[in-house]
Structures are given as C-alpha cells and as structure tokens.
C-alpha positions as CSV (number, residue, x, y, z in Angstrom):
1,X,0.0,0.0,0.0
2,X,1.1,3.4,-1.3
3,X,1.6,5.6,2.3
4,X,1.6,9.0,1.3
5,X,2.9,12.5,3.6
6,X,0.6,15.3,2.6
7,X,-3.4,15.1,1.6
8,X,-5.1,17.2,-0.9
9,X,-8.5,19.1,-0.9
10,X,-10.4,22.4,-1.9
11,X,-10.4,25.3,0.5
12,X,-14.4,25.9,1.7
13,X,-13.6,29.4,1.9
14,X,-10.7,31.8,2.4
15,X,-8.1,30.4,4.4
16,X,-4.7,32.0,6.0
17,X,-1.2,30.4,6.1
18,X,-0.5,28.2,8.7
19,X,-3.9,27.0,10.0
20,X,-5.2,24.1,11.4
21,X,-7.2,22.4,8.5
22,X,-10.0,19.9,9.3
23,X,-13.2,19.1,6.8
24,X,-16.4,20.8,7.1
25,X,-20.2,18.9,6.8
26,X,-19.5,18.9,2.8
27,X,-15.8,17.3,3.0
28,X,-14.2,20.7,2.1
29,X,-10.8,22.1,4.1
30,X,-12.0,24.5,6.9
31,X,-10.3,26.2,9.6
32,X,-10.5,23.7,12.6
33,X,-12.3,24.1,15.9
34,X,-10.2,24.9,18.8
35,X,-10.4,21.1,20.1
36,X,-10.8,19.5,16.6
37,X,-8.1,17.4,16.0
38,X,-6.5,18.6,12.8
39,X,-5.9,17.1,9.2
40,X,-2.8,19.1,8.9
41,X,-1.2,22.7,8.5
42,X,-2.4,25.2,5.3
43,X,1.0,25.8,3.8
44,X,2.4,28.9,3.5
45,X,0.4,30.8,1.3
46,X,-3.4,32.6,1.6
47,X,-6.0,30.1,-0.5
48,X,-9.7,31.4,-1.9
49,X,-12.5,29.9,-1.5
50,X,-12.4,26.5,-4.4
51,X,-8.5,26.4,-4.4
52,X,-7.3,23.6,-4.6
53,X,-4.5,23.0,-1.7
54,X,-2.1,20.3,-0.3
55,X,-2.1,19.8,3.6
56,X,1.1,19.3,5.9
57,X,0.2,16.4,8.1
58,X,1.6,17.1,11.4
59,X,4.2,14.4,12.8
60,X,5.6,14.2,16.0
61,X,8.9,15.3,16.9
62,X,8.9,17.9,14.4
63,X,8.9,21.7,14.3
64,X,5.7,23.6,12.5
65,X,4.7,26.9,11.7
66,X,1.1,27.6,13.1
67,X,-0.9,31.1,13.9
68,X,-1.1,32.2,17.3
69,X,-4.4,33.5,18.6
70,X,-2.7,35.4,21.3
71,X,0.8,36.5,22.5
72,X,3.0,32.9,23.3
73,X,6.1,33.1,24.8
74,X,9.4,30.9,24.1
75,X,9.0,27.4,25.7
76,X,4.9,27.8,26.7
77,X,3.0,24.5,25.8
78,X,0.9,24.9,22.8
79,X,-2.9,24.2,22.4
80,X,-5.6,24.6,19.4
81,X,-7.5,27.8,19.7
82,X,-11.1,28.5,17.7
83,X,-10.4,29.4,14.1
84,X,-7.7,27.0,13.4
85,X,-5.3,29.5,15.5
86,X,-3.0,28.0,18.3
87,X,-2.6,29.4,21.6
88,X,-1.4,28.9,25.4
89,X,-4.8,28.7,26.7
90,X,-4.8,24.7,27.8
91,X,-7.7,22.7,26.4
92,X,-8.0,18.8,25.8
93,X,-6.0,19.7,22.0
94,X,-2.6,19.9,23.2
95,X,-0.3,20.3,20.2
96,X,3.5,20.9,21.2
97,X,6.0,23.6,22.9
98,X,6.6,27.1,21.4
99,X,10.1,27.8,19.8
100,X,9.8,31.1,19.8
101,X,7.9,34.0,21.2
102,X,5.2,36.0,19.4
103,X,3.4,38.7,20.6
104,X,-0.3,38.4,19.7
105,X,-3.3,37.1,17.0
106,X,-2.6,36.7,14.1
107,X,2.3,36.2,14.5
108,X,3.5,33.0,13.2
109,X,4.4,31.1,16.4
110,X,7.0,27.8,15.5
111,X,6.2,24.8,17.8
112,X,7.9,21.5,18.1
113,X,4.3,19.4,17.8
114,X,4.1,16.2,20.4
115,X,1.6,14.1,18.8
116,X,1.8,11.9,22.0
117,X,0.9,15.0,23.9
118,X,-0.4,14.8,27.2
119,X,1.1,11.2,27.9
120,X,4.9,12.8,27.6
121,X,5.0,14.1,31.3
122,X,7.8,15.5,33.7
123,X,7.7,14.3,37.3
124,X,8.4,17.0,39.8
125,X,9.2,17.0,43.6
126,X,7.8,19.3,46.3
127,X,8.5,18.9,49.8
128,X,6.7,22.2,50.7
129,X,3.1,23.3,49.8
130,X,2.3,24.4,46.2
131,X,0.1,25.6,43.6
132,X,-0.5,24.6,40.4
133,X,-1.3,26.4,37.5
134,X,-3.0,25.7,34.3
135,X,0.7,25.9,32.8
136,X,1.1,22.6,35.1
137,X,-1.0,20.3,33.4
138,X,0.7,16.8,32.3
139,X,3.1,17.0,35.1
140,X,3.2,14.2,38.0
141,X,4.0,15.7,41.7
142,X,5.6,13.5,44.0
143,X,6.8,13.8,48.1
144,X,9.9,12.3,47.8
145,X,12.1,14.1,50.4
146,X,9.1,15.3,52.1
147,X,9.8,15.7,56.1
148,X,6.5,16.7,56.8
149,X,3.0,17.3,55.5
150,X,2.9,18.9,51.8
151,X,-0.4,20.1,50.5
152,X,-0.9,20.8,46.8
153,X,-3.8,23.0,45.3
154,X,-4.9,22.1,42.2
155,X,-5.7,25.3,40.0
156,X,-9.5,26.2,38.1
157,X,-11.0,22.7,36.8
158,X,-10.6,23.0,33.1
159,X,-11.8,20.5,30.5
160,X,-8.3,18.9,29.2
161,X,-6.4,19.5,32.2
162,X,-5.0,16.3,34.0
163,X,-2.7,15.9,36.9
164,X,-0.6,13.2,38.6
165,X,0.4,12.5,42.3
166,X,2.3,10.0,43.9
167,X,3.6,10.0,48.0
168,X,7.3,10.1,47.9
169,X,7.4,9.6,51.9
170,X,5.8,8.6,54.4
171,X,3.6,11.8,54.9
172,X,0.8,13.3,54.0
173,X,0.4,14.5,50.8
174,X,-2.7,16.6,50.5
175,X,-4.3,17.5,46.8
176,X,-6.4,20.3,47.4
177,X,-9.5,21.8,45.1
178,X,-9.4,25.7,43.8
179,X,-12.7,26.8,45.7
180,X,-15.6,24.5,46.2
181,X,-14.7,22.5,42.9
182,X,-14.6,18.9,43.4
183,X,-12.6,16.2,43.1
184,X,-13.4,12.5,43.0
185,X,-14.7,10.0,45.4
186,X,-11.6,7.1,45.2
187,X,-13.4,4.4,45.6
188,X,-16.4,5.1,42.6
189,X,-14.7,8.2,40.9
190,X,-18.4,10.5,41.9
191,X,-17.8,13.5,42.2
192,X,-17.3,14.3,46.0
193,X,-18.1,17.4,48.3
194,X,-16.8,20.8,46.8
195,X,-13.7,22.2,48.4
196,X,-13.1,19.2,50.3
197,X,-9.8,17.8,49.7
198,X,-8.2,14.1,49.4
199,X,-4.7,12.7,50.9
200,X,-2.9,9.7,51.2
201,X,0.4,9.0,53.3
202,X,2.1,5.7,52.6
203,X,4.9,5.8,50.1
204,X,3.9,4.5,46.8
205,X,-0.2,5.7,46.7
206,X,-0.4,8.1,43.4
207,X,-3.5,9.8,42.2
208,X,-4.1,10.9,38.3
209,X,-7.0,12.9,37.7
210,X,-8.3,15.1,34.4
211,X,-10.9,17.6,33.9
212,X,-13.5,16.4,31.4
213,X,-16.5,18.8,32.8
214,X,-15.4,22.5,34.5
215,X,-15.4,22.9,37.9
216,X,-15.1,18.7,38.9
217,X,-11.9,16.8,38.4
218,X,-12.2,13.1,37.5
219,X,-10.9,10.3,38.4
220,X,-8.0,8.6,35.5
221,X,-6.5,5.6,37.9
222,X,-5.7,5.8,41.9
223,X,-3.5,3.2,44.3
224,X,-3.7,3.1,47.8
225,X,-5.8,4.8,50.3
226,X,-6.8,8.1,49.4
227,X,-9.4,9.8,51.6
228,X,-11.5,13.0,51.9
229,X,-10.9,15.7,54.1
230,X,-13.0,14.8,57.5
C-alpha cells in the first residue's frame, strides 16, 4: 500500500497560512475548531474559496509553523485555539512547545508538535506546599524528600487539564481543590463534596486525575488509600 505525507482538498472558503485544517459537513478544508483534532497545516500561502491546496500532516517530533491567537512566549505549551489558530490557553488539544515568542493574533508562532501530547509528562518534587497552574497540566508531583505534611492546590478545573500524584514519603500528601470544585470520590470516581480535599500517606499511593466537565476533576486511575478531608 502506497503511504503518502501530505493530503489534498479544496479550500471551503478563504483560508490563511499556517492554519489548522480539518473538513467541514461537505468534506471541504476549513479552519479547525479549537479542540478538533487537525488534518494538517495550510502551507504557507493565503487560499480562496475553491483552491485547490495540499495539507502538511503534522508528525511528532517535528517543528511547525502555526498562527497564534494570542501572545506565546518561548518554551509555553501549545494548544488549538477556535479558528484554526493556536494558543497557550490549555484545552483537551494539546499540540506541542513554542520555539519562539510571538506577541499576539494573528504572529506565526513555530512549535515542536508532540503528537503523543499529554502522555509525555515530567515528574516533579515538592517537599513544601504548592500551587498549580494551568501551565502545570501533564506534570506528575511527587513527596519524595518530604519531612512533613505537603499540600498541593490544584488550579481552576478546566476541561483537558490532568494531573498526577504520587507519595514520595511517608507523609501526607494533600491534593487540594481551587474553591468549592470537586474532586473524586476514590473508591467510585463520583464526584465528592466541593472544596473538600483528598490525601494519602504511605509511600507509593499516586492519584491521576483530568478535567472532562469544568469545575469537577475526574478520576484517571488511583493506588492506595486516598481519603476525603474529615
């Protein structure tokens, strides 16, 4: 079988260099939805409406010209935006890390696209308390080294957000809701009493969550004994 690098369609309208491309209702190439997951990159030229173009497939590990939505700054994880833009803003279409920084809608940001996306994580230690951020998401915390209780609030439950957590010591780690969001009930994955917060404190018990529905956290997998806040 003949495996081909590019695909080739007829814009639906007029479409910008260096969009996300996905097909409309009547199999035409349209900018895609912020979320959509993308046929590919318009090259780098402007297309009318019934020109026929050839879309860049994205593959991972490699470095891709896309429009930014919004300023991005060197090194800031990537994410589709509405219009077939990119941005920082996270959502559950996480693309890749900017190479370079570009200072608002509509400047040509270059990102080095991670088609496994979320499941490429870094692992991080804290021995004190901490917050997360939106910027956070993909990341696993651990306790190792931790002398004494660590608690860790989680920021604003967004949809596409996920987070991991494992004890590093024997101490409690606490994962802590922004407000009265909620996390999940371990044992069922319900969603449990808003601001309440869940901890564990033998070495080895790891949480991962993910935000599918703003403002709860559900649950991806959990080990050990985590309980609510009495």
């Amino acid at each position: 079988m003949e495996v081909k690098s590019n695909l080739n369609g007829t814009a639906s309208g007029a479409l910008a260099p260096y969009l996300r491309l996905d097909y409309d209702e009547n199999g035409q190439l349209a900018a895609a939805g912020a979320e959509a997951v993308e046929l590919g990159i318009n090259p780098s030229r402007a297309h009318a409406q019934g020109d026929g173009l050839t879309v860049i497939p994205l593959n991972g590990r490699c470095i891709m010209r896309f429009t930014a939505s919004a300023a991005i700054t060197k090194g800031d994880k990537v994410y589709g935006a509405a219009g077939g833009k990119v941005s920082s803003t996270p959502n559950s279409r996480y693309i890749g890390k900017a190479t370079n920084t570009v200072s608002g809608d509509g400047s040509y940001v270059d990102v080095l696209v991670l088609t496994d996306g979320p499941s490429i994580t870094t692992v991080e230690a804290k021995t004190e308390d901490f917050t997360l951020t939106a910027a956070d998401s993909g990341k696993t915390i651990t306790t190792v080294g931790a002398t004494g209780t660590v608690v860790g609030t989680l920021p604003a439950a967004l949809p596409g957000l996920n987070f991991g957590f494992r004890v590093g010591a024997a101490q409690e780690l606490r994962v802590d809701p922004a407000g009265t969001e909620k996390l999940p009930t371990p044992a069922t994955g319900v969603p449990g009493t808003g601001g309440k917060y869940l901890v564990a404190d033998a070495d080895g018990e790891t949480l991962y969550i993910e935000c599918t529905k703003a403002g709860e956290w559900s649950l991806k997998s959990v080990v050990g004994t985590w309980t609510f806040e009495a």
